[in-house]
C-alpha positions in Angstrom: 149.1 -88.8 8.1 146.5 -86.5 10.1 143.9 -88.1 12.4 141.1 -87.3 11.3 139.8 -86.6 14.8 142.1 -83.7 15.3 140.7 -82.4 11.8 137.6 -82.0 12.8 138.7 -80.8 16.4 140.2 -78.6 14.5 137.1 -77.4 11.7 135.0 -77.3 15.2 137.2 -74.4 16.2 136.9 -72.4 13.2 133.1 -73.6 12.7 131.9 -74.6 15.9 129.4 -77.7 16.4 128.6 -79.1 13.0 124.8 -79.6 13.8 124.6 -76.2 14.2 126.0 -74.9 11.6 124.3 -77.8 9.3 120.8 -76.4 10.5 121.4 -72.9 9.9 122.6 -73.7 6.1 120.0 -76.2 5.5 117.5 -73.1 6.7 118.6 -71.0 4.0 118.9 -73.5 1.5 115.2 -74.6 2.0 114.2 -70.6 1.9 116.0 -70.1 -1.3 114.2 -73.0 -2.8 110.6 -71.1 -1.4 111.3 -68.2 -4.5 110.0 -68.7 -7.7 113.0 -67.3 -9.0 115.1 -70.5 -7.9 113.5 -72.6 -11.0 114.7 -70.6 -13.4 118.6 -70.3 -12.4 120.8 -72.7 -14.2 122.5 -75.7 -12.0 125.4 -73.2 -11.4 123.8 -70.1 -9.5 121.9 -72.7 -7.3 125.2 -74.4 -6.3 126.6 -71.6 -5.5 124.0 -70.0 -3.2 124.1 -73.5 -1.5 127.6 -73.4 -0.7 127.6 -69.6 0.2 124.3 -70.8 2.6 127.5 -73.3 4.0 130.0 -70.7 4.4 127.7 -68.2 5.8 126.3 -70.6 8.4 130.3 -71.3 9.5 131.0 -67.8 9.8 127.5 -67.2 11.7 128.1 -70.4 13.9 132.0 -70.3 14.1 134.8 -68.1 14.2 133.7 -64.9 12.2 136.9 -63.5 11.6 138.1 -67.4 9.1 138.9 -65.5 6.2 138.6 -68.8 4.5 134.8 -68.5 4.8 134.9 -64.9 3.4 137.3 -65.7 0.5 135.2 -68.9 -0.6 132.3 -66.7 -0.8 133.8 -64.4 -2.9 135.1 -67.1 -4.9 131.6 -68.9 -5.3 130.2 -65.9 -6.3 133.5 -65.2 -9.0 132.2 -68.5 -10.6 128.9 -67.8 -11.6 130.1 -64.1 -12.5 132.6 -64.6 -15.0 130.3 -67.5 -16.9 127.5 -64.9 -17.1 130.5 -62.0 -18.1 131.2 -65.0 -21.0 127.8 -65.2 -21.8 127.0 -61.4 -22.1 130.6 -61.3 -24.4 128.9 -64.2 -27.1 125.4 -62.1 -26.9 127.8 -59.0 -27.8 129.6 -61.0 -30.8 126.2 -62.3 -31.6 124.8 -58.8 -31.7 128.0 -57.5 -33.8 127.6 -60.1 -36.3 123.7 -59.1 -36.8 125.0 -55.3 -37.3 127.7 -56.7 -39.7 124.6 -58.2 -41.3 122.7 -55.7 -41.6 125.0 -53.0 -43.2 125.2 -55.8 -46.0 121.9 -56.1 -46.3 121.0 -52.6 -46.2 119.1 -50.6 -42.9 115.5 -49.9 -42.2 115.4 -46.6 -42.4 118.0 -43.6 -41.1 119.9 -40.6 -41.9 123.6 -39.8 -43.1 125.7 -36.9 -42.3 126.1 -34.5 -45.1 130.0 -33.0 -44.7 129.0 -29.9 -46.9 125.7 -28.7 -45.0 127.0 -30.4 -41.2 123.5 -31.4 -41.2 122.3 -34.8 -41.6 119.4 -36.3 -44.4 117.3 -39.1 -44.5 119.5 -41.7 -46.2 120.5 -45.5 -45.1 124.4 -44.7 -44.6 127.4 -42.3 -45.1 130.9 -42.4 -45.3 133.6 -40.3 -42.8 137.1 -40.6 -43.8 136.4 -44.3 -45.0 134.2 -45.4 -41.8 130.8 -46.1 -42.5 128.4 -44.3 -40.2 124.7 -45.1 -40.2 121.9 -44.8 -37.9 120.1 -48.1 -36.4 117.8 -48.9 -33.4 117.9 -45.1 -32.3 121.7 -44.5 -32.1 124.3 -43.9 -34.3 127.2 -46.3 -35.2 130.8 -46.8 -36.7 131.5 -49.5 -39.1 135.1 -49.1 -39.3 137.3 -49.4 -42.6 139.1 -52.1 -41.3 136.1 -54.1 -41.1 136.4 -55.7 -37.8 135.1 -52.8 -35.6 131.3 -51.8 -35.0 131.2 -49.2 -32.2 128.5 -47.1 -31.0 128.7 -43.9 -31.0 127.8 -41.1 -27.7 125.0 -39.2 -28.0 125.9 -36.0 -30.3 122.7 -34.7 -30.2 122.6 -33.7 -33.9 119.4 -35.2 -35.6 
């Protein structure tokens, strides 16, 4: 079993004296909490700027080249990323689902493309080769036939 003397002989090394190090990160965690942008994060994106303040103060105080501190930085950071790449991926269902809903309940006004004059007219919807194509919120977009798909289409700059 390890002494737990030569543990922290050891984290002294790579951090150097743990009072100074715990004043530098309790520095920056008492400035983040000055910003009125710090009462409305979510428990999550506070943690992690507290234990990035941690690992920032070991690699100011310590040894900077503990790629320890650098990778558990990055991997702080990874947390709160992918939760808010999850969240933005249910507002995009969400938002897919109110499309879905609204091409079965009809649009608020828009145009369809007329195959015989390549023009398009003042109409809620059109087919193209069984895909549903309809203009809503200032773009154009595909409901495909298999019914699954809503894509947004680029910028053709046919109006």
């Amino acid at each position: 079993m390890v002494n737990i003397n030569e543990t922290l002989k050891d984290r002294g090394s790579s951090y150097g004296n743990y009072l100074g190090q715990a004043m530098i990160a309790m520095y920056m965690k008492d400035y983040f909490r000055t910003h009125t942008n710090w009462n409305d994060m979510k428990d999550d994106q506070k943690d992690c700027l507290d234990m990035i303040a941690v690992k920032i103060s070991r690699i100011l105080n310590g040894d900077p080249n503990v790629i320890d501190s650098w990778h558990d930085i990055a991997g702080y950071a990874t947390l709160v990323a992918n939760r808010l790449n999850e969240k933005r991926a249910a507002n995009s269902i969400e938002e897919t689902e109110k499309l879905k809903m609204d091409i079965h309940l009809g649009f608020r006004g828009g145009k369809r493309y007329n195959q015989s004059t390549g023009k398009f007219v003042d109409m809620s919807k059109a087919l193209y080769q069984n895909n549903l194509l309809f203009y809503y919120e200032g773009a154009w977009w595909c409901h495909h036939s298999d019914g699954n798909r809503i894509e947004r289409l680029p910028e053709l700059g046919l109006t």
